[in-house]
N, C-alpha and C positions, 0 to 999 in steps of 0.2 A: 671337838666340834661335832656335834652330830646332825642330820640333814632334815633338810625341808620336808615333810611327806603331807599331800593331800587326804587327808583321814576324812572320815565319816564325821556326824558328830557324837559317834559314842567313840570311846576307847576301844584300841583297838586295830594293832593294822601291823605289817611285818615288820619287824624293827632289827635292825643290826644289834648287835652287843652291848656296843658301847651306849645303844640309848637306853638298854635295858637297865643296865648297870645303871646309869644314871636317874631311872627311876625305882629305884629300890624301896625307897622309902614308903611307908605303908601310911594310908589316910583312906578316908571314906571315897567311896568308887561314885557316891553320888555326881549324877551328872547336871549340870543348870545350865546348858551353854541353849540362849534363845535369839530367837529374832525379834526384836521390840515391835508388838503391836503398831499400827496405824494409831496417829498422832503425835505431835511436839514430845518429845523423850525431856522430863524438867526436872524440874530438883528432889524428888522424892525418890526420884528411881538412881538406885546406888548400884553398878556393876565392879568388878575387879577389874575389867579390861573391858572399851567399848571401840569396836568397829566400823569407822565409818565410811560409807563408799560414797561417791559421784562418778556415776556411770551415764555415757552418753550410747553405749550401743552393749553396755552389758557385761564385758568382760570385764571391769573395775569392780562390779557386783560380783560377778564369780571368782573373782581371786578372795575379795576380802570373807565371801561365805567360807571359802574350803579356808583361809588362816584361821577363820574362827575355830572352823572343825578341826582344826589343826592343835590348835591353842588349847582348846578344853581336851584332846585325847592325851594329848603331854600332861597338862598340869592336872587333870582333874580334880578331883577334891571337892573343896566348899567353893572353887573360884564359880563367878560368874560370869560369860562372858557372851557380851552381845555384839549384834550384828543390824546397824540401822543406818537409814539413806540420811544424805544429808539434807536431803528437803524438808525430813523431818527430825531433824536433832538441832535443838535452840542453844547456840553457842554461849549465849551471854548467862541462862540460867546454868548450865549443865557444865561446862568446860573446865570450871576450876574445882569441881568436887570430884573430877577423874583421879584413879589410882593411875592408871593409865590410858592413853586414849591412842589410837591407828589410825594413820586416813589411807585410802587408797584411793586416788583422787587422778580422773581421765579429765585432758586437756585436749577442748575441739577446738580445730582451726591455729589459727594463729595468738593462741594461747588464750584462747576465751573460754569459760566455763560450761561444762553438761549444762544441758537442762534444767535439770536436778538441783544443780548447786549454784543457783544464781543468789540465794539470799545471802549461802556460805562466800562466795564474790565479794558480795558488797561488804559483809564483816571482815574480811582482808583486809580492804579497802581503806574498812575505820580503824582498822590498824596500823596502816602505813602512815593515815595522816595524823595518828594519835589521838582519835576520840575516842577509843577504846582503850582502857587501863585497868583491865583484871591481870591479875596477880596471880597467874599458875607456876610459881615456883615450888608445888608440892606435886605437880603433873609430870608422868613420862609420858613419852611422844615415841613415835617412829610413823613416817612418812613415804608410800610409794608413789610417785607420779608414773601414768602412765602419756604417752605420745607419740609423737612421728619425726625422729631426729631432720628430716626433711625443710622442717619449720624453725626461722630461726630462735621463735619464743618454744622451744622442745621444753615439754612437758614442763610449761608455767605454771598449770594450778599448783602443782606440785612442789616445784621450788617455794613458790609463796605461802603456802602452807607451812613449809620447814621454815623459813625466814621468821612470818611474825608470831609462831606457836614460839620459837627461839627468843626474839625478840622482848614477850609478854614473859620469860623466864623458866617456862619449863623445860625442861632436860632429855634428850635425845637418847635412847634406849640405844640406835643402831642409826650410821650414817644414811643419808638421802638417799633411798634406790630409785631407779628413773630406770621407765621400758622402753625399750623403742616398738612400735607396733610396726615398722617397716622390716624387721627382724625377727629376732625368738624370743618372743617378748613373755612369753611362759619358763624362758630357761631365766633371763635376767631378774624375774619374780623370786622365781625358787634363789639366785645365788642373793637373792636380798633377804630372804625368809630365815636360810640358815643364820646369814649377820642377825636377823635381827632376835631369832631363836638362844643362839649364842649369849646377845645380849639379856636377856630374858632369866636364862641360866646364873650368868657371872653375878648378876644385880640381884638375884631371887625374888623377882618383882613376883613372881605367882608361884602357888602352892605345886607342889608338886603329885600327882596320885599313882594310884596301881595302875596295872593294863589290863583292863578283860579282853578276851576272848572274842572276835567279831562272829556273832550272830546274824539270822535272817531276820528275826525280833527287835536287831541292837540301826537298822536301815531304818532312817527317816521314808516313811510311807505315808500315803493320802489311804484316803476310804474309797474303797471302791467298790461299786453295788449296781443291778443293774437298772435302767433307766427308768425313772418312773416316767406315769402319761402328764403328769404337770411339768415334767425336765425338759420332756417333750414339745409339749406346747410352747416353754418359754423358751425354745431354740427357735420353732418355728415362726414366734411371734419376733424374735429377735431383727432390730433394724441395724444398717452400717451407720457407723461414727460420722465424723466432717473431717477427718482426714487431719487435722491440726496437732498429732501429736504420737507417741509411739504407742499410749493407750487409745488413741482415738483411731483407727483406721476405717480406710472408706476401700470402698469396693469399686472403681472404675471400671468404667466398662472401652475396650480397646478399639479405637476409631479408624488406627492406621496401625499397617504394620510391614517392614517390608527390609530385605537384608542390600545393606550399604557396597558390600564389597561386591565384586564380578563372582561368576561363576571359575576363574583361573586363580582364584586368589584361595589360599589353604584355610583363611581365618574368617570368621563370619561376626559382621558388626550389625545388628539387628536398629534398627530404627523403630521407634512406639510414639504411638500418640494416643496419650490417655485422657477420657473425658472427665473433668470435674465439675460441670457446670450449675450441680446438684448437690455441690460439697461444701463446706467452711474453709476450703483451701484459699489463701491470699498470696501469691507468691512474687518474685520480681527474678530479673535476671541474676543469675549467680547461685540460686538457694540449692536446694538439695532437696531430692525425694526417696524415701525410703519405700522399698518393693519388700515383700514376701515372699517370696520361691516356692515352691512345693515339690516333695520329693518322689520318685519317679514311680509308678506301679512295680516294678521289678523289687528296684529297694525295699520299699514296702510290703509287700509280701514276701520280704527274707527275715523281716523282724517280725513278722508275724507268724511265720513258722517256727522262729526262733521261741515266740511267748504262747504260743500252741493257742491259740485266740482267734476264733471266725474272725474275719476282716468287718462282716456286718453286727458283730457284739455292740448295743446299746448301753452307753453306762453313763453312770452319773460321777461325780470325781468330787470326795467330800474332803474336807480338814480331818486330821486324824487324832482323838483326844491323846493318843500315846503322844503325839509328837505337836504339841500345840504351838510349837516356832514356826510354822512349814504350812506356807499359805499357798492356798491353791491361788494360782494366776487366775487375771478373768477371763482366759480366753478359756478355761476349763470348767467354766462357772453355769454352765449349761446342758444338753443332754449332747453327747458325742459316740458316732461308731468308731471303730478303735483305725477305723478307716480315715476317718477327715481325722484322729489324732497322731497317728506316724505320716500325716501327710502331710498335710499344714501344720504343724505345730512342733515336732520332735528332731535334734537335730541328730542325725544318727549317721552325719558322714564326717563329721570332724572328731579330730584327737580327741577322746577323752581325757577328761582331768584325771589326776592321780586320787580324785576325791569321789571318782565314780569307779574307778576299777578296782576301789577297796570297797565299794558296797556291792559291787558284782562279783568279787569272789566268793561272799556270803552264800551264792545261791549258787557255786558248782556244788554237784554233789561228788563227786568223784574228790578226794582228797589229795591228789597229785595237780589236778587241774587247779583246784583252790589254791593251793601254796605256786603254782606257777604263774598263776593271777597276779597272788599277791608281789610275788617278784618284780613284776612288772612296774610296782612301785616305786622301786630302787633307782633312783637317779640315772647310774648308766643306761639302763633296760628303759627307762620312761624317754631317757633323751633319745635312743635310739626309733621310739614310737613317734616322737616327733617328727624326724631327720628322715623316717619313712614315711610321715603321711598317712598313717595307719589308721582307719576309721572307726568308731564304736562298733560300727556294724561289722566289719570284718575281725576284731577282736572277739565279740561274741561268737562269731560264726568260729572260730578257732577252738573254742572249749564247749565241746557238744552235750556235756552233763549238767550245762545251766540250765536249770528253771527256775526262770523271772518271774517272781511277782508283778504283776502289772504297776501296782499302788505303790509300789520300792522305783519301776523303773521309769517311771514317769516323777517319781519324788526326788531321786537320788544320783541313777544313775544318767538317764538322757536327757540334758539341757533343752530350753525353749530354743526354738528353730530362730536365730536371729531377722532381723531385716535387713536388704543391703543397700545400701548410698549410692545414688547416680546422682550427677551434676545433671541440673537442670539444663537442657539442649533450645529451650524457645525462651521466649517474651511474652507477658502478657499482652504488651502492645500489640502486638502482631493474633498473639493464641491466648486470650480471655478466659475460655472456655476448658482446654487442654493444658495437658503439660508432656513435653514433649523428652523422650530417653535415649542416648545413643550408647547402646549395652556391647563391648565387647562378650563374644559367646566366649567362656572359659570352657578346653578340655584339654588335657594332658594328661601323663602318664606317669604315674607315681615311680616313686624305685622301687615298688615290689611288681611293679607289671601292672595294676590296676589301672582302667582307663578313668581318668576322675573327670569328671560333668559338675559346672559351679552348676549348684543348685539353683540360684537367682538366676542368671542366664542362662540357662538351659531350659528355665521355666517361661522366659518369657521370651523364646526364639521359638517355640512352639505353640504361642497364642496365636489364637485368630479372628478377625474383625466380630467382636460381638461378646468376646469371652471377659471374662473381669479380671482385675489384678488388683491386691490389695495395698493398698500404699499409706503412705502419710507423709507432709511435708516437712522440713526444717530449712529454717532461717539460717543462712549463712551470713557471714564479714566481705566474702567475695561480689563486690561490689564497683560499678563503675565510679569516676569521677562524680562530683555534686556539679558541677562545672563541664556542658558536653564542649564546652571547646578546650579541653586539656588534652593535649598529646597522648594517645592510648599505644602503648606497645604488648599486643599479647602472644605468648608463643605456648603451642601445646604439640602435642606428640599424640596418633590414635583418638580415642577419644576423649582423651584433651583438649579436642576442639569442640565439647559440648558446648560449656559458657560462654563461650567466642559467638556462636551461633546466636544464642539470646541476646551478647551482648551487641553485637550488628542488625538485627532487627530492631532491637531497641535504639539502635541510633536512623536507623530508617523514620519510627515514628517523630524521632527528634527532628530530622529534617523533615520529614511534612510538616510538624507544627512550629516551622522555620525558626530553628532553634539553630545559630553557628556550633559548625562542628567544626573540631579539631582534628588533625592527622591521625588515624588510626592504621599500624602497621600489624600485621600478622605474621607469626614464622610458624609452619605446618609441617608436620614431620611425617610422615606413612613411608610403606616400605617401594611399592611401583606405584607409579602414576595410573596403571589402569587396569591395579586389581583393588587398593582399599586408601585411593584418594577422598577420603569421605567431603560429602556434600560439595563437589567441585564443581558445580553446573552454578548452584548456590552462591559460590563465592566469587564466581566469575561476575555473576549479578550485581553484587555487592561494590566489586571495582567499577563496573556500568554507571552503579548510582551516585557511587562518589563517598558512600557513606564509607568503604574500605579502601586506604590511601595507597597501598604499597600489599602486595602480597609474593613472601617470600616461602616454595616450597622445598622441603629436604627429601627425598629418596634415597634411603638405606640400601635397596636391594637393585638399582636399579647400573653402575655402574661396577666397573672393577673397585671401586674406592669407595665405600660406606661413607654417607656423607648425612650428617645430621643437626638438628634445630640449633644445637651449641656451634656448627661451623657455619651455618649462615648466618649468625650473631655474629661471629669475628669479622665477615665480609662485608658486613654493612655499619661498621667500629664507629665512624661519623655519625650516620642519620640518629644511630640510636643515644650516642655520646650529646648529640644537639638535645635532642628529645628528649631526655632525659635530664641534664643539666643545666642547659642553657633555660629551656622552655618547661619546666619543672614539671616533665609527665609522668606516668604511672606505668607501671610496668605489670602485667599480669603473666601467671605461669600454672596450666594447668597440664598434670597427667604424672607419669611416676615421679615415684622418690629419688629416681636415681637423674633422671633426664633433668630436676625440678635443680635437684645440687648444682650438674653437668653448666647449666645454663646463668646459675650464681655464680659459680668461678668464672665462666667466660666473660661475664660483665664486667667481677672484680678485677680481671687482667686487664681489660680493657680501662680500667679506670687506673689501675697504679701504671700502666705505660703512659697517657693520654695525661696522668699530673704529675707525672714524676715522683711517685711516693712510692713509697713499699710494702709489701703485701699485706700488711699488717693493719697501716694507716688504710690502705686502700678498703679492705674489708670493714673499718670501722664509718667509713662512707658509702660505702654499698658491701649487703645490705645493712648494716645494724645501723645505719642515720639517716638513713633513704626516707625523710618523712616532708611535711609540711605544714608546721602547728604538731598536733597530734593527729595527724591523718598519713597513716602510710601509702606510702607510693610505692611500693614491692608489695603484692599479695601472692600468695600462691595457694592452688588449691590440688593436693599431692598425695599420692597414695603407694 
């Protein structure tokens, strides 16, 4: 069995023995491994093996890119192997003329599809109920779902992908792999890759080729040149988005802004209110907004001493004819200093792929430094980069003989700077105008001693009334009853008490527009009462108006006995047990992964003591049949 490695997309990269040995065989070093232009991918176009991702934040695209790259260094040859979103790959002409086909397929929420892959949804769909009957029993498959084991639909697109691709009769190369993102969800990829590598091999579904040599030449690169006065111009003339989408962002400008916790309290929960009243933004309580971070002047001028590049260099950032797969994003599609591109746009403090530290060995010149690069490749060595927390930036800064191409390290090696998810904190009812963020500040200390600053929150604990922040909205599932007098049970932990907040103003405006409310209870978890009680002036209010029925809080740090959201659910086994069963309420749960489980079981005990069943029958009533019709009454929104 030989191992997963994040290659390039040329051939190329350190290989153990046994892989060598096993590529012996000699064939044309030709390379054709592409990214399928913009447009519907139909029946004309024939690859050996085609790639398909739905990504809702990116990572489902970066896996299936670097297997591509993975894929054509192993087998090169004549294969062709492409890499295209599912937005735009048309199942019904395209599917059955695959030699092979991959999905890499991310499941948001409670097992609803990307963005991306809403039309690939609905084709499941006509699968399940049998409208659709193509015939791929000449098709191999393999299948990664990525998600949040937290959820009890864990990575559904995923399953359902392998289900009706099965179903429809084609043949699984390598068993179902499934990530957890609340995990190592980069280590569960790689041990799905070798399976599915393996399988690859045993089958000789692809040609096998030589290895060259990794070159500075053999790096997928953009063009880079410097700015013309029209690049120029059309920077300057450039206006912000309406906010409706992860290409579309809007520039808010910051209305409020002010930190949650005491001054005695060690952790810092930043409060924002961002204006959009000038945007395309439509949102309701529960959605989700996506921020952009920016990274800190210090960082920033360590990669740019590292690329030896004035910080004020003007450049223009073109498609490269060598490398016609490799599209410039649009956020590069304008004239930029190499200042606003390691700032906003590069992400140069997370792990690197193993598919970027083999195009960054290319460019040590020191020959010891190169092969100690490339080692790094090796499973052990990579896992170990993980488990430290080890940054692109500070790996570079380790081998002082790199010179980076700019056009390589913006192509190949540094990923686009993600955006990051907050649960919406307001109501339009209340905040029409704004959208409101309750951002834990991240900083910790890695195990190599480094002090790490989340980039998104560290970004936006140091805005101040007037500065902008670039966002965009998404629609969530996390939603109140249709029905304001249905029993509401919500329990969150920190800020997990974002959608609580929207969700109790929004029953504010329910009662002014004398709408019967139902009992709404709350379980609130922080650590003292009077260092990061968030919003408790707030919720006192709340109980005033009647719109909050019951409000139960947990303090971890506050006695000799750690007491938390799951043990004031046990002490109140009745009210929740009525509300729940008798009076068929809903149950909301927002904040980690682990508190979101914590507070599943404590229910499910509470339901096999309370009917006398066993844990088994109890969990298949709570949660897996907690519904009503098709409308669930358990949501959780868990990270």
């Amino acid at each position: 069995m030989f191992m997963l490695f994040y290659t390039s997309a040329v051939a190329g990269v350190f290989l153990v023995e046994r892989l060598v040995a096993l590529l012996e065989s000699k064939c044309s070093t030709h390379l054709d491994w592409k990214v399928h232009p913009e447009g519907k991918v139909g029946t004309q176009d024939v690859a050996d093996c085609t790639v398909v991702f739905a990504s809702q934040t990116g990572t489902a695209e970066g896996f299936a890119r670097g297997l591509a790259s993975q894929l054509q260094a192993l087998c090169g040859g004549q294969n062709r192997i492409w890499t295209v979103d599912a937005s735009e790959y048309d199942l019904n002409e395209r599917l059955s003329r695959e030699r092979m086909v991959i999905f890499v397929v991310a499941t948001f929420g409670e097992g609803g599809p990307p963005d991306s892959a809403c039309e690939l949804y609905s084709w499941l769909q006509q699968v399940q109920s049998g409208s659709t009957s193509l015939d791929l029993s000449n098709v191999r498959y393999a299948v990664f779902g990525l998600g949040n084991r937290s959820y009890e639909k864990f990575c559904e697109m995923g399953r359902l992908v392998d289900s009706c691709l099965s179903r429809l009769g084609a043949s699984a190369v390598a068993p179902l792999g499934l990530g957890d993102a609340s995990e190592q969800i980069q280590l569960d990829f790689e041990n799905w890759g070798n399976k599915l590598l393996l399988g690859i091999e045993t089958l000789g579904i692809l040609e096998r080729g030589d290895l060259q040599q990794m070159t500075k030449d053999h790096v997928p690169s953009f063009k880079i040149s410097k700015a013309s006065k029209t690049l120029r111009g059309a920077r300057s003339a450039k206006t912000a988005g309406g906010g409706t989408g992860i290409h579309d962002e809007y520039a808010a400008r910051v209305i409020e802004v002010r930190n949650l916790c005491s001054e005695a309290s060690e952790r810092v929960c930043m409060h924002l209110e961002l204006e959009i009243k000038d945007s395309a933004v439509s949102y309701e309580p529960g959605d989700h907004v996506g921020v952009w971070g920016e990274n800190t002047p210090v960082n920033v001028d360590q990669v740019a001493n590292i690329l030896d590049i004035p910080l004020d260099y003007e450049v223009s950032i073109e498609s490269n004819p060598a490398f016609p797969d490799l599209k410039v994003p649009e956020c590069f599609q304008s004239a930029l200093t190499l200042k606003e591109i390691l700032t906003k746009y590069t992400d140069i403090l997370s792990c690197p792929s193993k598919a970027s530290l083999s195009c960054l060995s290319a460019f040590a010149t020191d020959l010891a430094e190169r092969d100690a690069i490339l080692e790094l490749v090796e499973s052990p060595k990579y896992q170990g980069i993980l488990m430290q927390q080890k940054s692109l930036l500070e790996i570079m800064q380790d081998f002082p003989s790199l010179q980076i191409d700019l056009g390589a390290f913006l192509g190949s090696i540094a990923p686009l700077l993600k955006c990051r998810f907050y649960s919406i904190s307001s109501s339009p009812a209340a905040y029409p105008e704004s959208i409101h963020v309750t951002v834990s500040v991240v900083k910790d200390t890695t195990p190599l001693g480094r002090i790490h600053h989340g980039v998104a929150s560290c970004f936006l604990q140091q805005r101040h009334i007037g500065d902008h922040v670039r966002l965009h909205h998404r629609r969530s599932t996390f939603r109140l009853p249709l029905s304001s007098s249905s029993p509401v049970i919500m329990v969150g932990a920190g800020t997990g008490i974002a959608p609580f907040r929207g969700f109790l103003q929004q029953r504010v405006a329910d009662q002014m527009a004398g709408k019967e409310l139902g009992p709404a209870l709350l379980f609130f978890g922080c650590r003292k009462g009077d260092e990061d009680y968030l919003y408790s002036s707030e919720l006192s209010d709340f109980l005033d108006r009647g719109v909050l029925s019951e409000l139960h809080v947990a303090f971890s740090r506050e006695g000799k006995i750690k007491v938390y959201v799951q043990d004031k659910i046990r002490e109140n086994k009745k009210v929740i047990m009525d509300a729940l069963f008798r009076d068929h309420g809903y149950m909301y749960i927002c904040g980690s992964s682990r508190m979101g489980s914590d507070v599943v079981r404590a229910v499910s005990k509470m339901v096999s003591d309370e009917m006398g069943v066993g844990e088994d029958e109890a969990k298949e009533i709570f949660p897996k049949s907690f519904t009503t019709g098709h409308v669930k009454r358990l949501q959780q929104d868990v990270w």
